[in-house]
N, C-alpha and C positions, 0 to 999 in steps of 0.2 A: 656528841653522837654523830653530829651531822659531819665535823671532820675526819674521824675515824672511817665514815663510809668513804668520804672521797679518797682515803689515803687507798681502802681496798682497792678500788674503781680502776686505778690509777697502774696499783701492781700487777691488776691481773689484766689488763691491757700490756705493761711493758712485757708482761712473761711470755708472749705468743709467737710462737716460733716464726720467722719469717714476715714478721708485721712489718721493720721497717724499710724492708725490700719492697713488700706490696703497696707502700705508701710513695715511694719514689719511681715506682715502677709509670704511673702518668705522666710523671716529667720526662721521663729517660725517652717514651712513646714519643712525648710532642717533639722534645730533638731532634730524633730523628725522622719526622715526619718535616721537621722544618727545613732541617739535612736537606732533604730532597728534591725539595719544593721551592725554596728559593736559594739556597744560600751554594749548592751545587749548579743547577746553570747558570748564575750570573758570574762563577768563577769560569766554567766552560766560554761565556759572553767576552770574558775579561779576554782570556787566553786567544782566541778567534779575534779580536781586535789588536791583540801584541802582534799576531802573525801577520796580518794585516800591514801593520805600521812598518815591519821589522822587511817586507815584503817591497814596498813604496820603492820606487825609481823615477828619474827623472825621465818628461815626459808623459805619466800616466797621469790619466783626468780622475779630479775628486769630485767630490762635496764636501764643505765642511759642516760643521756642528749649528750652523748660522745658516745653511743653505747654498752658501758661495759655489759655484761648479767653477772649476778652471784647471788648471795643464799645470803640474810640480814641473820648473824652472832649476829649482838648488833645491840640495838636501842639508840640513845640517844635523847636527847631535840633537838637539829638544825643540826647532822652527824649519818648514817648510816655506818657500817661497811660489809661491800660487801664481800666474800668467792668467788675471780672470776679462781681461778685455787688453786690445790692442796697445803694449805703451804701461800697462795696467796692472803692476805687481802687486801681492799682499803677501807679507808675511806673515804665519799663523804658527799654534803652538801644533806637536806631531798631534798630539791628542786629542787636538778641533775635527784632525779627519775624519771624518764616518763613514762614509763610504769611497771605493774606487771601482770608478765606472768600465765599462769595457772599453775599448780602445777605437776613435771615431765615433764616440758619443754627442762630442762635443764638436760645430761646427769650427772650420777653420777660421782665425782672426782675419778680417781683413775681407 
């Protein structure tokens, strides 16, 4: 007896029109709440720092990802050569840059 009720239980839940729409419908919500909230401005973050990178000339003062402030010396395809003290190159990857500074930020060497 007691199987026979759950067998009912069971049918007359799957028979409901629009049940498995409304059960998927919290998930579909939190996507796109999450869409929004993170996973779209750290693509805009992303984007804003390609421009950035793609932007770099020799001559402008950075930062890097470490703190480094210094003058881009050479540019290459995937390293940056940084002028961060008199005499005093470092080579870094493009992607260490985080920021660039205005121009006369940085005193002159010497």
């Amino acid at each position: 007896m007691l199987i026979s009720s759950a067998y009912a239980q069971a049918a007359a839940g799957a028979g409901e029109p629009g049940g498995s729409l409304m059960s998927l419908l919290p998930i579909i919500l939190m996507f796109v709440v999450l869409w929004f909230l993170m996973i779209r401005p750290q693509q805009k973050k992303a984007k804003e720092h390609q421009a950035m990178l793609d932007a770099l000339g020799k001559g402008d003062e950075v930062v890097t990802g470490g703190g480094i402030a210094g003058r881009v010396t050479k540019i290459g395809e995937n390293y940056v050569t940084v002028d961060i003290a008199e005499g005093v190159e470092v080579q870094v990857q493009k992607p260490a840059i985080a920021l660039v500074l205005p121009k006369g930020t940085l005193k002159a060497n010497g």
